[in-house]
C-alpha positions as CSV (number, residue, x, y, z in Angstrom):
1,X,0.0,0.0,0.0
2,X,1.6,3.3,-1.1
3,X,1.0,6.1,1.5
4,X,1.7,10.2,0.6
5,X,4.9,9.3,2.8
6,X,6.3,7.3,0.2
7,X,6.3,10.1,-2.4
8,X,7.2,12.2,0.2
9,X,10.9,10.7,1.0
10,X,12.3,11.4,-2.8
11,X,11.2,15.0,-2.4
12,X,13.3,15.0,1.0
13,X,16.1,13.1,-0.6
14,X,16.4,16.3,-3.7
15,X,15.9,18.8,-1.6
16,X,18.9,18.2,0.7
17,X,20.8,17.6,-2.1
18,X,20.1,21.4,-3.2
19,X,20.5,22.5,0.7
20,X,23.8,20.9,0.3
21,X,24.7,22.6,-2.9
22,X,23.9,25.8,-0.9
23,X,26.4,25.0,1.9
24,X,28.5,24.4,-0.2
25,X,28.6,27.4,-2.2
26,X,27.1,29.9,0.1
27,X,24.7,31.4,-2.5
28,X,21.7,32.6,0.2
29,X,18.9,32.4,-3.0
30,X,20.0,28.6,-3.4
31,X,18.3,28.2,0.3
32,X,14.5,28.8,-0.9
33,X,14.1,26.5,-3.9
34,X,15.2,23.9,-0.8
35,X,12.8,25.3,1.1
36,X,10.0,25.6,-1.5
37,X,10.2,22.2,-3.2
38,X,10.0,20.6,0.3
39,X,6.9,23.2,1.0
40,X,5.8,22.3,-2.2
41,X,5.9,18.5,-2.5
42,X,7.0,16.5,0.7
43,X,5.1,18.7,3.7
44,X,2.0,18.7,2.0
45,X,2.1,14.8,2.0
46,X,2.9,14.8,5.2
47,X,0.3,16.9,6.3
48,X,-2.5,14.7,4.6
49,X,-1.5,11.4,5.8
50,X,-0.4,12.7,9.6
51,X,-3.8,15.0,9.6
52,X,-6.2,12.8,7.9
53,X,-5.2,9.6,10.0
54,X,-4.0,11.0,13.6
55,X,-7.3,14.3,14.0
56,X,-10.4,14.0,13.6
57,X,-10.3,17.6,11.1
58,X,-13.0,17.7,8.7
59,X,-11.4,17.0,4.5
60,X,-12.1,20.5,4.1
61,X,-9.2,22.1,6.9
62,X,-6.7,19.6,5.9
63,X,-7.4,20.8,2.3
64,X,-6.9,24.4,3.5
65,X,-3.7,23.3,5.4
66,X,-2.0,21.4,2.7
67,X,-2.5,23.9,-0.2
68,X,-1.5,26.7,1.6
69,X,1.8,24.6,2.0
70,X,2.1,24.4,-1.4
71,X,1.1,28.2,-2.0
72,X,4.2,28.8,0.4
73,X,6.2,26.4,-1.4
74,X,5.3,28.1,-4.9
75,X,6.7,31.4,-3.6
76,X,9.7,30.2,-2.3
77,X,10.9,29.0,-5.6
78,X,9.6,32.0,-7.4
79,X,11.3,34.2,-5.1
80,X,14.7,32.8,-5.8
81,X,14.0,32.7,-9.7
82,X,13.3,36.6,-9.5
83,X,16.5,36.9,-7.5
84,X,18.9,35.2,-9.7
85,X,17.3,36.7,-12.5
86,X,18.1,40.3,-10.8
87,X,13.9,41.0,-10.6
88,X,14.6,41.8,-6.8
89,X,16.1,44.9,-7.0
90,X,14.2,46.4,-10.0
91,X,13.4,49.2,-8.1
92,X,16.9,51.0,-8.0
């Protein structure tokens, strides 16, 4: 039986791979795309198998809960797109 915990652990896996990449090189905008593809793919699994087995919270919260993670995911990445692309200082 495949659980969201399962597809999960890859996400983990890339994203410390890319967190590793950022200690290594000491970029700070290699830190969200981490940050957001873990937000993005592996919390949200997470959240629906811990939330929907362990609390009794109707479908609809846990809907809320896991697509705002991926919302927060979304704009991690996005952010550090528009700064390496030099969009975050467009107003000077």
């Amino acid at each position: 039986m495949s659980t969201p915990l399962h597809s999960a652990l890859p996400w983990f896996v890339i994203a410390r791979k890319v967190y590793q990449g950022y200690g290594y090189n000491t970029y700070p905008l290699m830190l969200y795309p981490a940050t957001g593809m873990v937000l993005f793919t592996a919390v949200p699994a997470v959240f629906l198998f811990f939330l929907s087995l362990f609390t009794g919270l109707l479908s609809y919260f846990v809907t809320v809960v896991t697509n705002g993670s991926e919302l927060l995911g979304l704009v991690a990445i996005a952010y550090s797109l528009c700064g390496r692309f030099g969009l975050d200082d467009a107003s000077e």
